[in-house]
Every structure is written in structure tokens, then in C-alpha cells.
C-alpha positions in Angstrom: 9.9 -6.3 28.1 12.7 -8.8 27.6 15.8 -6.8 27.1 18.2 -9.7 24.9 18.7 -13.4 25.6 22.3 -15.2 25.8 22.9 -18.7 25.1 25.8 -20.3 25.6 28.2 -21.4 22.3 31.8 -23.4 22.5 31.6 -23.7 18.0 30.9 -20.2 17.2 31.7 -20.7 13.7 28.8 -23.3 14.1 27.0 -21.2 15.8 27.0 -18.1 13.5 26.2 -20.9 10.4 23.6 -22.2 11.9 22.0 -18.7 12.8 22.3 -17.0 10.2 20.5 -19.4 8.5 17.3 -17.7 10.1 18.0 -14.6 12.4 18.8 -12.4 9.1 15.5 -13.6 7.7 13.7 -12.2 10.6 15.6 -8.9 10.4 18.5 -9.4 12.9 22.0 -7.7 12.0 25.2 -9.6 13.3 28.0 -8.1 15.1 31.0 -10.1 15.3 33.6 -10.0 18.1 35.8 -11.4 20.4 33.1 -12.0 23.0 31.1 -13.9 20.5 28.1 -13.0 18.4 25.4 -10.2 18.7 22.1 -10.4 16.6 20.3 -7.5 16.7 16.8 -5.8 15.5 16.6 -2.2 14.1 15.1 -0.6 16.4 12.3 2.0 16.1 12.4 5.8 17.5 10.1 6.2 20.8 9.5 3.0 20.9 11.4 0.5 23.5 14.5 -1.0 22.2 13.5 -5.0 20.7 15.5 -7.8 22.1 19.0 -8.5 21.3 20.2 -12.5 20.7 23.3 -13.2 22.0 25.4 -16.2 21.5 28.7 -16.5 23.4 30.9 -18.5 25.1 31.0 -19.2 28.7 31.8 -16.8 31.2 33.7 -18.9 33.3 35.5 -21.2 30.7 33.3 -24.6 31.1 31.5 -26.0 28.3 28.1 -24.5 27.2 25.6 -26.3 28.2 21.6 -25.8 26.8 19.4 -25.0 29.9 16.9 -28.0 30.6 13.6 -26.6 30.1 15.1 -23.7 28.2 13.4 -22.4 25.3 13.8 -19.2 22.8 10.9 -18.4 20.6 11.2 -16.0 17.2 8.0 -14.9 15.7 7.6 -15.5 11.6 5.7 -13.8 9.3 3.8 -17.0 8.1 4.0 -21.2 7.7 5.7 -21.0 4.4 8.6 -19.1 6.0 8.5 -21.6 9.4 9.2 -24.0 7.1 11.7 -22.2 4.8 14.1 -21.1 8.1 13.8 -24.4 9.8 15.1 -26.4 6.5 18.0 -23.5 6.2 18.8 -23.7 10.0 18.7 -27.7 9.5 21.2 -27.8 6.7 23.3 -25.6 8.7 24.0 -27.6 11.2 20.4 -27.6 13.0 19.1 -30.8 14.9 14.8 -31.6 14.7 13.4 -31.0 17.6 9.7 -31.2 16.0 9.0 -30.4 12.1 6.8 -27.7 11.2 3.1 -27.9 12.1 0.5 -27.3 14.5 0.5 -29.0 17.7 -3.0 -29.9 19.3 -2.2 -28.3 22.8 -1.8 -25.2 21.1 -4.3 -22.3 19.8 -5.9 -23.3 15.7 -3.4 -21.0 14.1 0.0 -21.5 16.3 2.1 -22.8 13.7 5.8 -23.9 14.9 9.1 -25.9 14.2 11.2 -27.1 16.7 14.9 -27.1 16.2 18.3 -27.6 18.4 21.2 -25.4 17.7 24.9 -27.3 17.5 25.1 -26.4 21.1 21.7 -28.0 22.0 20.1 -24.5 22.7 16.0 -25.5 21.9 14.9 -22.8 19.5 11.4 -22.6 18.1 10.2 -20.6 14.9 6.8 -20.2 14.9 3.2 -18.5 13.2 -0.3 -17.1 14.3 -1.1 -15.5 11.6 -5.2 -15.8 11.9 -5.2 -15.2 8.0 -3.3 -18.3 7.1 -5.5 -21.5 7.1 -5.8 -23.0 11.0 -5.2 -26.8 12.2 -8.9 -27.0 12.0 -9.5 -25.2 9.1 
């Protein structure tokens, strides 16, 4: 199980618009601090702790960079709300990476929205919901 994911950030006060135009949606608390920000799930007693989103700035002082290939998916409970989170995240400072839809290479009910962050981080919000309608359907 993934424990958290970090991406990079040199705007946090970009960054944190820009998420929490989503992550709070999907149940993610932020913790602010010096090191940057933490986005976290409640998690559940006796079960494994969910993954943490981190978004922070470099380490080692150079500019953030997104990774080339680099990809961070968050589950949503349905289309309508894959396309209500990818409109917020756009008007808050989000770039389109892909609107929301299905994509042929991908199962009938895999329903997603491609987005940059303002750091170019690729983030995608996405559906399978087999009791909404399908691409096929």
C-alpha cells in the first residue's frame, strides 16, 4: 500500500488554492507548515493508514520540477463530481490536461479529467462507478 505521495511546489500559496479546490471534496484535511502542505484522509481503526498528499518545496533548494511520466490519481465518487472538482481546480489556478470523459483505451466506466497543477504536477480525478452510465452505454 502506498504510504503518501510528495510533489514538489515553489508557489505554495498556489499550490494550497489550487488543491483545495478538490482534496477537501474527497475528504483530505490540510495541515499547514513551514515544510509546506499535508493533505490527509481520516483514517479508519484496524485498518492500514490511507495515503497522505504532500506538496512541498524542494529539498535541496532548486526549482520543482513535475516528473516526466509522473502521474497522481484520486478516486471520485461519480462523473458529476469529476467534473465539478476539475472546473474548481481549473479556476484555481489548474491547467487542462484532458476534460472530463471517457477515453477509448480505458475500461466502459473509467471516467477521468486530466489537470496540471501551477507547478505542472499531472493530476487526474477520475470514476468507475459501474452504476453510472458507461462510454458504451
Amino acid at each position: 500500500m502506498i504510504s503518501y505521495v510528495t510533489v514538489g511546489a515553489d508557489d505554495i500559496p498556489g499550490a494550497k488554492r489550487f488543491y483545495a479546490a478538490f482534496l477537501p471534496a474527497l475528504g483530505y484535511t490540510l495541515e499547514e507548515g513551514p515544510e509546506g502542505l499535508s493533505y490527509c484522509l481520516p483514517q479508519t481503526p484496524g485498518q492500514p493508514a490511507p495515503p497522505d498528499y504532500y506538496v512541498k518545496p524542494t529539498f535541496d533548494g532548486q526549482p520543482a520540477s513535475a516528473g516526466n511520466g509522473a502521474m497522481v490519481a484520486f478516486e471520485v465518487r461519480g462523473q458529476a463530481l469529476v467534473r465539478k472538482l476539475h472546473a474548481a481546480a481549473l479556476a484555481a489556478g489548474g491547467h487542462d490536461e484532458g476534460a472530463p470523459g471517457f477515453r477509448a483505451d480505458y475500461g466502459p466506466h473509467f471516467y477521468v479529467g486530466y489537470l496540471r497543477d501551477p507547478q505542472g504536477n499531472k493530476i487526474a480525478l477520475f470514476s468507475a462507478d459501474p452504476n453510472e452510465p458507461g462510454r458504451d452505454d
